[in-house]
Each structure stands twice: as C-alpha cells, then as structure tokens.
C-alpha positions as CSV (number, residue, x, y, z in Angstrom):
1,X,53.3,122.4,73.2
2,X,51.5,124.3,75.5
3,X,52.6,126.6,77.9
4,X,51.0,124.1,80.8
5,X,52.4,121.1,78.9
6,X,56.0,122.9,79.4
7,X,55.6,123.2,82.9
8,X,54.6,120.1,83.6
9,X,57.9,119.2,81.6
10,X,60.3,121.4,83.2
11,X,58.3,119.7,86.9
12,X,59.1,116.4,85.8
13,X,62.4,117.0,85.1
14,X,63.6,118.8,88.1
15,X,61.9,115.8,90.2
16,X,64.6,113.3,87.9
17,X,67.2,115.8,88.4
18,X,66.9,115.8,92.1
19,X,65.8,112.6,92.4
20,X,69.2,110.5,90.4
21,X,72.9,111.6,91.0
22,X,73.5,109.8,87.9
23,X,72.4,110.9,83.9
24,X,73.9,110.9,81.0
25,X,72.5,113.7,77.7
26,X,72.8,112.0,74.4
27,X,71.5,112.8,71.0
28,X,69.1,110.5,69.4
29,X,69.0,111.9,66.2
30,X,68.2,109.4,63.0
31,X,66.5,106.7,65.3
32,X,63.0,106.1,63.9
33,X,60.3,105.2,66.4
34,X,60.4,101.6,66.6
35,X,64.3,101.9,67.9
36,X,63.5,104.3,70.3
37,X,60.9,101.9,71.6
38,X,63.4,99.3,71.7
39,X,65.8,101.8,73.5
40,X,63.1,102.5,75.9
41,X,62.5,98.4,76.8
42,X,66.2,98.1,77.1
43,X,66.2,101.1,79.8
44,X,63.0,99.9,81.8
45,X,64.7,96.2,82.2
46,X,67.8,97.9,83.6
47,X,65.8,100.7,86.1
48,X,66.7,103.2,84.1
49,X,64.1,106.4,83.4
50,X,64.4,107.6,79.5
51,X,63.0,110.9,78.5
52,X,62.9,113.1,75.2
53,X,63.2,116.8,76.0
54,X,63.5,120.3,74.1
55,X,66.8,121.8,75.2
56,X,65.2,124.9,76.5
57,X,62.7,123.0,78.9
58,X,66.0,120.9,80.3
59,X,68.3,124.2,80.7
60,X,65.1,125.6,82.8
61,X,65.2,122.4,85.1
62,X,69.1,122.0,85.6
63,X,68.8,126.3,86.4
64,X,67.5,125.3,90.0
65,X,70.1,122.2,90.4
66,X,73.2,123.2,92.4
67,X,76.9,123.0,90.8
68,X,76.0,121.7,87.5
69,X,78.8,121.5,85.1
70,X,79.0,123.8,82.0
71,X,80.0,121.1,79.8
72,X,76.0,120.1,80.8
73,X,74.8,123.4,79.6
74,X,77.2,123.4,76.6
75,X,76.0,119.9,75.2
76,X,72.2,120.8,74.9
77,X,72.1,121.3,71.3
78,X,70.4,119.7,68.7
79,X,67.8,116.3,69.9
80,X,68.1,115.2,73.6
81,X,68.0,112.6,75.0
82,X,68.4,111.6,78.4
83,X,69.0,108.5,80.9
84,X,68.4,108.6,84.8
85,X,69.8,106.2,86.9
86,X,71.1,105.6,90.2
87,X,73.7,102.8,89.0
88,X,76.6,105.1,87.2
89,X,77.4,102.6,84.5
90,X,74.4,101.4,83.9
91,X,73.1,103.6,80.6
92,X,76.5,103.3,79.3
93,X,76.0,99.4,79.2
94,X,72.6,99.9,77.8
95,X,73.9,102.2,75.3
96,X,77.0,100.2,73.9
97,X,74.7,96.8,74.2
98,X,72.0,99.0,72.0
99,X,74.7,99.5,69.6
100,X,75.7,95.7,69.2
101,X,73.1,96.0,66.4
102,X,75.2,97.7,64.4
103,X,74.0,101.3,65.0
104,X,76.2,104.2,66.3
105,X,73.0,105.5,67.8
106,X,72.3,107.0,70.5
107,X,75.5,109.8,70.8
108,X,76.9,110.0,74.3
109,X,77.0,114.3,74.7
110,X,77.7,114.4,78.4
111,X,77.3,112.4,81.6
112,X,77.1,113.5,84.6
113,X,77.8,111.4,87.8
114,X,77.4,112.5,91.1
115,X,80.4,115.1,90.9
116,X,82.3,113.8,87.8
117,X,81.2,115.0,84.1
118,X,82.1,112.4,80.6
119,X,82.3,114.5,77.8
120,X,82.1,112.9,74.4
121,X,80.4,109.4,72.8
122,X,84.3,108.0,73.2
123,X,83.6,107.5,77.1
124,X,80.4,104.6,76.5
125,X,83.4,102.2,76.4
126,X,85.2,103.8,79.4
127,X,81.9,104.5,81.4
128,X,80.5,100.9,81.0
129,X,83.4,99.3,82.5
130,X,83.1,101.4,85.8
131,X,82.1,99.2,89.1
132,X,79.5,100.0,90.6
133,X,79.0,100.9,94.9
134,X,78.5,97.6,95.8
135,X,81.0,95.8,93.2
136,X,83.7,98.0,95.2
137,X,82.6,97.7,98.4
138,X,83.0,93.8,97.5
139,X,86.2,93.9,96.8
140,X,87.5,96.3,99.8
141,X,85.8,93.9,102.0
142,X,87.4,90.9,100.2
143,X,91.2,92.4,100.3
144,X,90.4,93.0,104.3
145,X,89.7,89.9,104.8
146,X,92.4,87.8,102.3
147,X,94.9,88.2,105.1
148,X,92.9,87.3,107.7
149,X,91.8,83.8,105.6
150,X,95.4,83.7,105.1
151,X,96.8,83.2,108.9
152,X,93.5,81.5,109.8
153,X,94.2,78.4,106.8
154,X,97.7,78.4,107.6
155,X,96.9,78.0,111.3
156,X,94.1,75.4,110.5
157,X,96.4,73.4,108.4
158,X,97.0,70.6,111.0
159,X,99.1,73.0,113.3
160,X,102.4,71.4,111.4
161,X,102.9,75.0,109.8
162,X,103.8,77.0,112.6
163,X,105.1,74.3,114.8
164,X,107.3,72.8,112.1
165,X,108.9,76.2,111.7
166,X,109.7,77.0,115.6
167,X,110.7,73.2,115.3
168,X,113.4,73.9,112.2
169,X,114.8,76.9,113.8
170,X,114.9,75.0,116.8
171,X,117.2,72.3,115.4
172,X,119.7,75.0,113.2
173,X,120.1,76.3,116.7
174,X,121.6,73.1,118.1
C-alpha cells in the first residue's frame, strides 16, 4: 500500500468516524471472500457502511476523534473489521443473523455507541436486542397517553360509568 493509498484510508475513515456515533470493531479472521461478500450485502440492505482496515491506519483516524475509549485502542489487534451505522443495534443484528449459518464469524472486539463501549463477542446477543430512538420514543409516547385513553373510554362508555358511581354512593348515603 502506498503511502497516498494510506492517506486516503486514514481520510476515509475519520469522515466514518465523524460522520456515525455508532460502530462496532470485529475480527474477520477465517472468512474466505465469498462470506465477506455476503457480509457486505447483508450490511448494504440494513444502511450499514463495512470497511476492512490495518490497525495502524484506524489508530491514526480515532487519534483526532474526541473521548474515545481505551478498550477501542486496546481491541485493534490482529484483522479488523468494522461496521458504521447510525441505528445502534443494527450491526449486532446483522452479525448474529450472519451467524444463523452456523459460523461464529465475524468476532464482536468492541462497540462503541455514542458514549457507551461493548467489550467482547458475548454482547451480539445483548446489543441486538437494544431499541432503537424511535422504538423508545414509541413507547414513552404510548405510556403518556394510556391514561389519557383510559379516562377518555371510560367517560365515552355511555356516561353510565361515572354517573352510576355518584349514583351508588348516592343511595349508600340514604
């Protein structure tokens, strides 16, 4: 690799490190071409950027990123990989659906979202499971309004409800 080939890789990958809150490091190692193809297709279907770097050219890029995490520096050893996305879970879905195949391939190092860091390939499972913005901002919406829907049905429900309870006390009072 040249030295303007290097740059040009250490550019690229400071514009995906600045560019997603969201990646994840994994080791590839013993995946011949055709499943990192397949890997690829999987990630392009699901928005998700894939890229194959030397460890040195991604330590040079994440030098100039603010507050990254140690256990980032400390997992780029051996093959990398790495997934940018903007929807947290969405390379550890890709990842453990990858691995429905019957691989154990790729290896989850680290991932990094926003401000929280994964260590280890035991978090895919964990990490796929997380909800994403909107999933959350959903359900906050839906618990706000569950009371509300509440009062409003029982008030709609022929105006017996409330009436027939002032009515009962009413007559326990006589």
């Amino acid at each position: 690799m040249t030295r303007k080939e290097k740059n040009q890789t250490i550019s690229d990958l400071k514009e995906k490190f600045s560019q997603y809150d969201n990646f994840y490091i994994t080791n590839y190692m013993g995946m011949d071409v055709e499943e990192i193809n397949q890997l690829r297709m999987a990630c392009h279907g699901e928005g998700i950027e894939y890229m194959v770097a030397k460890n040195t050219l991604v330590k040079k890029a994440l030098e100039e990123r603010e507050s990254v995490p140690e256990e980032v520096f400390a997992s780029l050893e051996g093959p990398t990989s790495i997934f940018f996305s903007d929807i947290a879970n969405a390379p550890a879905k890709v990842i453990k659906d990858f691995r429905k195949g019957g691989g154990e391939l790729p290896i989850l190092k680290v991932a990094c979202l926003m401000t929280d860091v994964f260590v280890g390939d035991d978090k895919v499972d964990t990490l796929s499971k997380l909800k994403t913005k909107t999933e959350l901002i959903g359900e906050v919406i839906g618990l706000l309004q569950s009371p509300m829907s509440n009062v409003i049905g029982a008030l709609q429900s022929g105006g017996d409800t409330i009436g027939g309870i002032v009515k009962t006390l009413q007559e326990r009072e006589q």
